[in-house]
C-alpha positions as CSV (number, residue, x, y, z in Angstrom):
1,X,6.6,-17.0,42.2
2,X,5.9,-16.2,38.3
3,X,4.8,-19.1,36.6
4,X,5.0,-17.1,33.3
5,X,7.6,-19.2,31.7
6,X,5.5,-22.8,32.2
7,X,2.2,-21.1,30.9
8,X,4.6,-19.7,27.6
9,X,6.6,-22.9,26.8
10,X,2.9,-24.9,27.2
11,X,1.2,-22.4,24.5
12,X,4.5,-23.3,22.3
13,X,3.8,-26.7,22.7
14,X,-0.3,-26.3,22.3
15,X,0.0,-23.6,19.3
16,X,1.5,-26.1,16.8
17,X,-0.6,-25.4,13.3
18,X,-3.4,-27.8,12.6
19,X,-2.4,-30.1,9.7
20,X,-5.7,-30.0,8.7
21,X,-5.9,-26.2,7.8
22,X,-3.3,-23.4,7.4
23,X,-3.9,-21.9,11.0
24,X,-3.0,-22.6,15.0
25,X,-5.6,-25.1,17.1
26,X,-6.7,-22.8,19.6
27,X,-6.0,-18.7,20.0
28,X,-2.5,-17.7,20.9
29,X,-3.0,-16.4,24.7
30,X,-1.3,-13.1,24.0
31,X,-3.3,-12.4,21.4
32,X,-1.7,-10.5,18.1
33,X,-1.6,-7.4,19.1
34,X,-1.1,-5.7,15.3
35,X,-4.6,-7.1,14.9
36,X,-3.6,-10.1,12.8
37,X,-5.9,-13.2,12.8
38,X,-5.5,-14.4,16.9
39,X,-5.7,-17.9,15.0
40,X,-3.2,-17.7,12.3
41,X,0.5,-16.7,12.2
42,X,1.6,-14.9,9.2
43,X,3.4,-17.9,7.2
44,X,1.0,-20.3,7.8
45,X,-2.2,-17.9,6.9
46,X,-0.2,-17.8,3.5
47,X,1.1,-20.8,2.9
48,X,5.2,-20.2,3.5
49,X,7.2,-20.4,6.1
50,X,10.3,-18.3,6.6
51,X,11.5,-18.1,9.8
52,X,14.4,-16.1,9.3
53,X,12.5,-13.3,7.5
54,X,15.1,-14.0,4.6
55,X,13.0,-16.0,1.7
56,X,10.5,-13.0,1.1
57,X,9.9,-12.3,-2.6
58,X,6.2,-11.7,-2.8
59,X,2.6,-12.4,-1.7
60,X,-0.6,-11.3,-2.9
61,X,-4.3,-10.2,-1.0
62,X,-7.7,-9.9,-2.2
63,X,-8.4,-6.1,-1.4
64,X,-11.0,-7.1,1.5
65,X,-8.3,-9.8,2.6
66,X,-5.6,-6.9,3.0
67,X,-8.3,-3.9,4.6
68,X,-9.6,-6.3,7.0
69,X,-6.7,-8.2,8.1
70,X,-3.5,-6.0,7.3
71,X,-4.6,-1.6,6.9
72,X,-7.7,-1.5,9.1
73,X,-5.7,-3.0,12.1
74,X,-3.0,-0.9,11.6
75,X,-4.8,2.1,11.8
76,X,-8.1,1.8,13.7
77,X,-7.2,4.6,16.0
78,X,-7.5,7.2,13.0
79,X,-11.3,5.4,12.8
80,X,-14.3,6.7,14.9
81,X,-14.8,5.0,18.2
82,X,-18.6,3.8,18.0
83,X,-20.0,4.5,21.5
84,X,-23.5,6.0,19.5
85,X,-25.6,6.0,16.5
86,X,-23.8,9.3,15.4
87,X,-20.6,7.7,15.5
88,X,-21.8,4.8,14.0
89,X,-22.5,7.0,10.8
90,X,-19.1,8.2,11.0
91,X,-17.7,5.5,10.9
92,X,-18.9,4.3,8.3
93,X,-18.6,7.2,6.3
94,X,-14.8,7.4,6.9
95,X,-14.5,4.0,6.3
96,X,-16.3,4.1,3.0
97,X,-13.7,7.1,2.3
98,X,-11.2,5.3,2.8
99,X,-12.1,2.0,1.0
100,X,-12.9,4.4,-2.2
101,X,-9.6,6.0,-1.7
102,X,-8.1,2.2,-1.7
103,X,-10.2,0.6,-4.9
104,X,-8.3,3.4,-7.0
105,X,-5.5,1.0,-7.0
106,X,-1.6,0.9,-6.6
107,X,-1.9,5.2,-5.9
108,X,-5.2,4.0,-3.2
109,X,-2.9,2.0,-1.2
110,X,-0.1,4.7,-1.2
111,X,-2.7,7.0,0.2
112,X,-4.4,5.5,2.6
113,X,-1.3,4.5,4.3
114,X,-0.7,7.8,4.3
115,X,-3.9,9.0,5.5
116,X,-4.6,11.2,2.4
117,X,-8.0,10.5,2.2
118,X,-8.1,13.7,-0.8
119,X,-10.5,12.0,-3.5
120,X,-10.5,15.8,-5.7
121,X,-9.6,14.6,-9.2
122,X,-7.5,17.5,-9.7
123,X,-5.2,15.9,-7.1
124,X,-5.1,12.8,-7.7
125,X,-1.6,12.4,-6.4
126,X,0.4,11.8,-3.1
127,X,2.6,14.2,-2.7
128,X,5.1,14.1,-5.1
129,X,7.7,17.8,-4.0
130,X,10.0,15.8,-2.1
131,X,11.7,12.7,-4.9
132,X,14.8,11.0,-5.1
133,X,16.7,8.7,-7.1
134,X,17.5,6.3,-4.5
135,X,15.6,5.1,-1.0
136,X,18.7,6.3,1.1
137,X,18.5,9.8,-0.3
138,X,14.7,9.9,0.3
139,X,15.5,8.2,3.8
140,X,17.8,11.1,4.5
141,X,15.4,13.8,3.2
142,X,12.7,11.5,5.9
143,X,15.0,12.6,8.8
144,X,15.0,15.8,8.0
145,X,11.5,16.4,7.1
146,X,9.1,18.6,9.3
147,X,5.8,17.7,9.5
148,X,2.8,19.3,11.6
149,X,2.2,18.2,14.8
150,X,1.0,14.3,15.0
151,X,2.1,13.5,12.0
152,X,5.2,12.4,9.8
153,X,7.2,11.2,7.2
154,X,7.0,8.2,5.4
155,X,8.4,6.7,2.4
156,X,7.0,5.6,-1.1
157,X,8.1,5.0,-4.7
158,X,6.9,5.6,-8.0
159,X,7.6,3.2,-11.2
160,X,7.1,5.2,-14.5
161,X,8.6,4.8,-18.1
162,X,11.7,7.1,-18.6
163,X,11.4,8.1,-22.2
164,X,9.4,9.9,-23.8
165,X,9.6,14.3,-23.0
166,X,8.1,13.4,-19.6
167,X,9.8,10.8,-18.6
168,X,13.2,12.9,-19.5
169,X,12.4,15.5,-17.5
170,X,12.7,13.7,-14.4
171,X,16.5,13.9,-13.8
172,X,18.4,14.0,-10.4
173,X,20.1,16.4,-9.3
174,X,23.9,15.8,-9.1
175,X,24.6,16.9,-5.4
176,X,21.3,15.8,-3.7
177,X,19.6,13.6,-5.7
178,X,17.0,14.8,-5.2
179,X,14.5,14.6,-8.5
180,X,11.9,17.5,-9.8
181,X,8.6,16.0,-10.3
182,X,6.6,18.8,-11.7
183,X,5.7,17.8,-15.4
184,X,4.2,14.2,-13.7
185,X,1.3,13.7,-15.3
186,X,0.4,10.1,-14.4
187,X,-0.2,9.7,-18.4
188,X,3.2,8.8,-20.2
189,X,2.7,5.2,-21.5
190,X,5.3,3.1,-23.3
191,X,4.9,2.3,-27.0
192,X,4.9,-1.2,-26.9
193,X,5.7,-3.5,-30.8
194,X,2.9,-4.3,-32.6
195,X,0.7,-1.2,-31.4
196,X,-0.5,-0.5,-27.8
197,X,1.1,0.9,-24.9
198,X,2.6,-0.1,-21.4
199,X,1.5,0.7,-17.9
200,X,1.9,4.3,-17.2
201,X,3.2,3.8,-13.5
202,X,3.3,2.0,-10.2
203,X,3.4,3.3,-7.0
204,X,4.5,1.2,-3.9
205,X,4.3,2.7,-0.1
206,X,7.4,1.5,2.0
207,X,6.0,0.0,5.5
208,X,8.6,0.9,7.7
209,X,7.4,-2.5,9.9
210,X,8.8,-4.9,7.1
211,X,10.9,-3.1,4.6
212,X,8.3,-4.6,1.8
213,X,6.3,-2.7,-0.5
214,X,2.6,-2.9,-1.2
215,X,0.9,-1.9,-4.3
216,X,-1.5,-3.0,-6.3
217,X,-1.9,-4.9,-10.0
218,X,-5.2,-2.0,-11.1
219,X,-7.9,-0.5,-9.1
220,X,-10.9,-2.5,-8.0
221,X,-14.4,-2.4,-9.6
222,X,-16.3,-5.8,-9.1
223,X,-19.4,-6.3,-9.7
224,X,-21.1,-7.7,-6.7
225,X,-25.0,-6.7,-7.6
226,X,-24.8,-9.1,-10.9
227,X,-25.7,-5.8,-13.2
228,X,-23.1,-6.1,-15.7
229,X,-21.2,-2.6,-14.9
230,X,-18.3,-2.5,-12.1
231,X,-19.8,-1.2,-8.4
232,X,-17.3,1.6,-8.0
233,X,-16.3,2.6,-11.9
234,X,-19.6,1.8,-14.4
235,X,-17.9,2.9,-17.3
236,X,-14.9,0.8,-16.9
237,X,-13.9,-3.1,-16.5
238,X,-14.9,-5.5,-14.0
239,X,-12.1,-6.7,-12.0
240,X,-10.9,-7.8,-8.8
241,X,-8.0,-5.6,-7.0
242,X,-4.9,-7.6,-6.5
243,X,-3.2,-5.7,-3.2
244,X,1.1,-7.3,-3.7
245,X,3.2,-7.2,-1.2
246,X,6.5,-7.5,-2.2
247,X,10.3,-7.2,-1.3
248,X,12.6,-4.6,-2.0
249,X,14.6,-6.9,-4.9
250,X,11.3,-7.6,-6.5
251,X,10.1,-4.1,-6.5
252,X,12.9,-3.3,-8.1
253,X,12.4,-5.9,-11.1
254,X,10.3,-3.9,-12.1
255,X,8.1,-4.4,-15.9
256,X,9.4,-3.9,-19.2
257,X,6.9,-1.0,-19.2
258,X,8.9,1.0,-17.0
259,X,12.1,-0.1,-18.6
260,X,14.1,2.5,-21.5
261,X,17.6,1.3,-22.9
262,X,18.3,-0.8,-19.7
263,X,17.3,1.4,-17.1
264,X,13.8,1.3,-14.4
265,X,11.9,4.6,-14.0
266,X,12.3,4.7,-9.9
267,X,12.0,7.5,-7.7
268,X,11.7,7.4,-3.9
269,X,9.8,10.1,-2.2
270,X,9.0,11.0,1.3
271,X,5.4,12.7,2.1
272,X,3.7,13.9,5.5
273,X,1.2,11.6,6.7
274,X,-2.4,13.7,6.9
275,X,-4.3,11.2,9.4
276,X,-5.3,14.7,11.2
277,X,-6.3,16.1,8.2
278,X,-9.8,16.2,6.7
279,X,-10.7,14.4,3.9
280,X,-11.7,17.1,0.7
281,X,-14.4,15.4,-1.2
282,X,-15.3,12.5,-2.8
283,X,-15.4,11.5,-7.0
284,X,-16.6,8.1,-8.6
285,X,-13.9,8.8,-11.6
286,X,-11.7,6.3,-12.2
């Protein structure tokens, strides 16, 4: 006789969240098998609830919060198994790759969801030969991607301002939609009044689990040893990463920087994940 269903509705009664802090009493007995917190359920690690997965707009993570507790999970089994001191070292240095890779920023967490641990600053890019206006053209360009054995195709978009010669040149075509990204440069910034310019782009990777986007507000560069220069970029500001993850609609909002004569810079491209490739090298440029 299975007693299953006593032992489940007795951890529904038992796992009722602590009014005293944002997470459950005691472990959930099956564990979270994504690697989330065993003590924690999503909406009440973060504050919301939303049973119905309808009420999403948008929620934000430190960049430790969001490689310890969302990406490393995820994706442990492209990580080193340590069963040695070797593979200790390995680990660490593909996790150091990877976390390098992520402090670049909104681009960082496009990449290492797509396991393009590629640090060469002359590409600096996902890749970007497979664009379209809309995310059911790219998701019908997905189906039909080939990719090499063990891998495949995921989704991401691009924000970017549509004026300026650049920003033209990025027109869909009629029949496919499909959109040429060859003159991207990653460096055409709105003129904003009064002097200055806008944010050149934002890219957001799709997560096929949720529907949501993550990206990122700027790349990280704290500055953790008190010197008074950023740990990963000296050269540039101290900040603090903010990883977003955010819904569709509010992707799609978008920032006046993005925005010419009422319409948003969007493309939607598909890409080949590389978790089976290696990484080429490493840079400290921002």
């Amino acid at each position: 006789m299975s007693h299953a269903p006593i032992l489940t509705r007795i951890a529904f009664i038992i796992l009722i969240a602590s009014a005293a802090t944002p997470a459950h009493a005691m472990r959930d007995p099956i564990g979270y098998p994504d690697g989330m917190n065993t003590y924690a359920g999503y909406h009440i690690l973060h504050g919301s609830v939303d049973p119905m997965g309808l009420e999403f707009v948008q929620k934000s993570w430190t960049r430790d919060d969001y490689y310890r507790q969302m990406w490393k999970p995820r994706h442990k089994q492209y990580l080193p198994k340590i069963d040695s001191a070797a593979s200790i070292r390995a680990f660490e240095k593909i996790e150091d790759l990877f976390r390098e890779q992520l402090d670049r920023g909104c681009v960082g967490v496009t990449c290492v969801n797509l396991g393009d641990l590629t640090l060469d600053p002359r590409r600096p890019w996902p890749d970007m030969s497979n664009c379209y206006k809309t995310l059911p053209e790219a998701q019908q360009a997905q189906s039909q991607l080939t990719c090499p054995q063990g891998e495949c195709a995921e989704l991401y978009s691009i924000h970017y301002w549509p004026g300026g010669t650049e920003g033209q040149s990025f027109v869909a075509d009629p029949n496919t939609g499909k959109v040429d990204m060859s003159q991207w440069t990653g460096g055409n910034f709105k003129p904003m009044p009064g002097g200055g310019s806008g944010v050149n782009f934002d890219f957001g990777y799709y997560d096929p689990r949720t529907g949501h986007i993550w990206h990122a507000d700027m790349y990280h560069n704290p500055d953790r040893d008190g010197d008074g220069e950023g740990d990963r970029y000296p050269f540039a500001d101290i900040r603090e990463m903010e990883v977003l993850e955010s819904s569709i609609d509010k992707w799609q909002e978008g920032y006046n920087d993005f925005m010419e004569n009422g319409v948003l810079g969007e493309v939607w491209c598909t890409a080949c994940t590389r978790w089976r490739g290696r990484p080429r090298g490493s840079s400290n440029k921002p």
